[in-house]
C-alpha positions in Angstrom: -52.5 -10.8 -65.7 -52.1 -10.2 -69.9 -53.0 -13.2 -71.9 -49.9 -14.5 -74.3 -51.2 -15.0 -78.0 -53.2 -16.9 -79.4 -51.2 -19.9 -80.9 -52.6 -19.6 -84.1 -52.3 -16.0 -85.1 -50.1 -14.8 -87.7 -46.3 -15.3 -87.0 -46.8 -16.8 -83.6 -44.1 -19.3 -82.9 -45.2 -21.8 -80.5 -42.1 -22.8 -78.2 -41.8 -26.5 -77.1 -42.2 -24.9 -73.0 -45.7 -23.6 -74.5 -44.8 -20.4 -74.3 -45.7 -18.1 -77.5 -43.6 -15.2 -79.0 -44.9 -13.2 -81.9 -42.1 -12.4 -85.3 -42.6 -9.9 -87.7 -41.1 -7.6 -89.5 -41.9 -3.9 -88.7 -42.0 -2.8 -92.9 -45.3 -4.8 -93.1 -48.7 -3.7 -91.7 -48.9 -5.0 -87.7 -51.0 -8.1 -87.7 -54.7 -7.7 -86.3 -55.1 -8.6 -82.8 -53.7 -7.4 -79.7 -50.4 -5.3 -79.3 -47.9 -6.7 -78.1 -46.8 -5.6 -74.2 -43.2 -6.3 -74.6 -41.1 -6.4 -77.9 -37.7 -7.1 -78.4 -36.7 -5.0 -81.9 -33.7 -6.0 -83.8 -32.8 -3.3 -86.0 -30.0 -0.6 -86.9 -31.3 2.2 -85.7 -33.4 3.3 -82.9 -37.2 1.9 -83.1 -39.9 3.9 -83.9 -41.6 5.2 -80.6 -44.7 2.3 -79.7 -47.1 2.4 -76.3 -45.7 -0.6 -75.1 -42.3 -1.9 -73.5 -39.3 -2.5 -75.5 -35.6 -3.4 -76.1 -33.1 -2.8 -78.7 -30.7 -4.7 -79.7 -28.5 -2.8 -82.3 -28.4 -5.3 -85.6 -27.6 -4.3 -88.6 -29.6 -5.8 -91.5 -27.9 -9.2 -92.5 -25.4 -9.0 -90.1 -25.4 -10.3 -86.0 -25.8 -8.5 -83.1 -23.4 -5.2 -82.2 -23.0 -6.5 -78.7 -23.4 -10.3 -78.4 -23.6 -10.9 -74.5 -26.3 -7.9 -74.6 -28.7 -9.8 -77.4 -27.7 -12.6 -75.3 -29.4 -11.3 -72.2 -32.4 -10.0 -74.4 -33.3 -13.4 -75.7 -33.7 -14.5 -72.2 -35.6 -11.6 -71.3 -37.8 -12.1 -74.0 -38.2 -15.9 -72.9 -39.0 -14.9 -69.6 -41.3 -12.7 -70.6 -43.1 -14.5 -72.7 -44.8 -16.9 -69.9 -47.1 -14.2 -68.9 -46.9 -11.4 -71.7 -47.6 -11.1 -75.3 -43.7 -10.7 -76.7 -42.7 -9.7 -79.8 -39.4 -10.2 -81.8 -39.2 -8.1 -84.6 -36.7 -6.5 -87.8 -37.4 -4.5 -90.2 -38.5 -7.3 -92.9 -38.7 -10.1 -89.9 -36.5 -12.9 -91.4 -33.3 -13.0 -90.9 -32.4 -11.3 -87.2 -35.8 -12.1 -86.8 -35.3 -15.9 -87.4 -31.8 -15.8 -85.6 -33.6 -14.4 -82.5 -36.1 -16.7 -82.2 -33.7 -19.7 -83.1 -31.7 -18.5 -80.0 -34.9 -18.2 -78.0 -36.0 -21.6 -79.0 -32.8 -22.7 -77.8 -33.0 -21.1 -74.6 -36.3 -23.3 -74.1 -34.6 -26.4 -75.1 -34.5 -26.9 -78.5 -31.3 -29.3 -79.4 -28.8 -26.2 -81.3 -28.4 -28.6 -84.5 -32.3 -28.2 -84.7 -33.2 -24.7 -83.7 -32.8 -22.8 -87.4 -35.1 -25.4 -88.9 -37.5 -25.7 -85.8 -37.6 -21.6 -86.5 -38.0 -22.8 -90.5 -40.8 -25.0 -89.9 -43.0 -23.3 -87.6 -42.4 -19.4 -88.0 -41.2 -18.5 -91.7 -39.2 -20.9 -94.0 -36.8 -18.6 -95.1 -35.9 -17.4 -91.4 -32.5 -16.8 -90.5 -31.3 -15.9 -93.9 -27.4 -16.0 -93.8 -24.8 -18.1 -93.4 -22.8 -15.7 -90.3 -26.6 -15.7 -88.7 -26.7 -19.7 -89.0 -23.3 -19.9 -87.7 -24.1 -17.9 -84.9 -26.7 -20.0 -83.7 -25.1 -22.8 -83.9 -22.4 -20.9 -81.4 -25.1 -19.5 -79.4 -25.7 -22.4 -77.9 -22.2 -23.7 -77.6 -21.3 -21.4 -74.7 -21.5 -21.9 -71.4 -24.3 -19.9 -69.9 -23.4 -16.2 -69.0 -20.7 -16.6 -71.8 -22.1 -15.2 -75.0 -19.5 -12.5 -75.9 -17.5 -14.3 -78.0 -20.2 -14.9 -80.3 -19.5 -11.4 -82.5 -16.4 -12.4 -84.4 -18.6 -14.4 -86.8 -19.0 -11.5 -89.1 -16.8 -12.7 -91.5 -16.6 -15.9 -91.6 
């Protein structure tokens, strides 16, 4: 069995179910410690090759999710995972899909929706989920009913 992380290391979020997921942003040094074993990366283009697991979600940098249902069902991966593995959720500068990730995460583990981008705020990075479209779709993640997230990518522009 892998051990999760520990609660206090850098850019640990500690999720009200106990379980831990690591942010970051993958144009700053990896934190010491362990690797992860699983990350979820959030980014444009394809990741960079790492000896662990992974998903992509294709996200371009201040914008939402390509494919909404997909991120959808990556969050709850991630979630899942997290119970027994050390998860990571990462972007390139680990704010804002950062942030939006884990707010939808947090929601997943029952976090109330009005609360999750400043529950993300308060105990990850205080300037996580950076724009208005990403707070938006937060707040509509968790409108939905479950298994219905694909209506969540005509936030763009609005």
């Amino acid at each position: 069995m892998v051990e999760t992380w520990d609660a206090e290391a850098a850019g640990v979020l500690w999720l009200p179910s106990g379980r831990l997921i690591r942010g970051r942003g993958l144009g700053q040094p990896r934190p010491a410690g362990p690797e992860p074993t699983f990350a979820l990366y959030l980014l444009d283009d394809q990741p960079p090759g790492v000896p662990w697991q992974f998903r992509w979600v294709r996200w371009p940098d201040f914008g939402l999710p390509a494919d909404p249902a997909d991120a959808g069902h990556a969050f709850a991966a991630a979630l899942a995972r997290a119970t027994h593995e050390r998860v990571e959720v990462a972007c390139w500068g680990g704010n804002g899909r950062t942030g939006t990730a884990l707010a939808c995460i947090a929601i997943l583990d029952g976090v109330p929706v009005e609360q999750a981008v400043g529950y993300v705020r308060e105990h990850y990075r205080p300037h996580a989920v950076e724009t208005a479209a990403q707070q938006r779709y937060v707040r509509r993640f968790g409108s939905p009913p479950p298994g219905d997230l694909g209506d969540l990518g005509d936030l763009q522009g609005r």
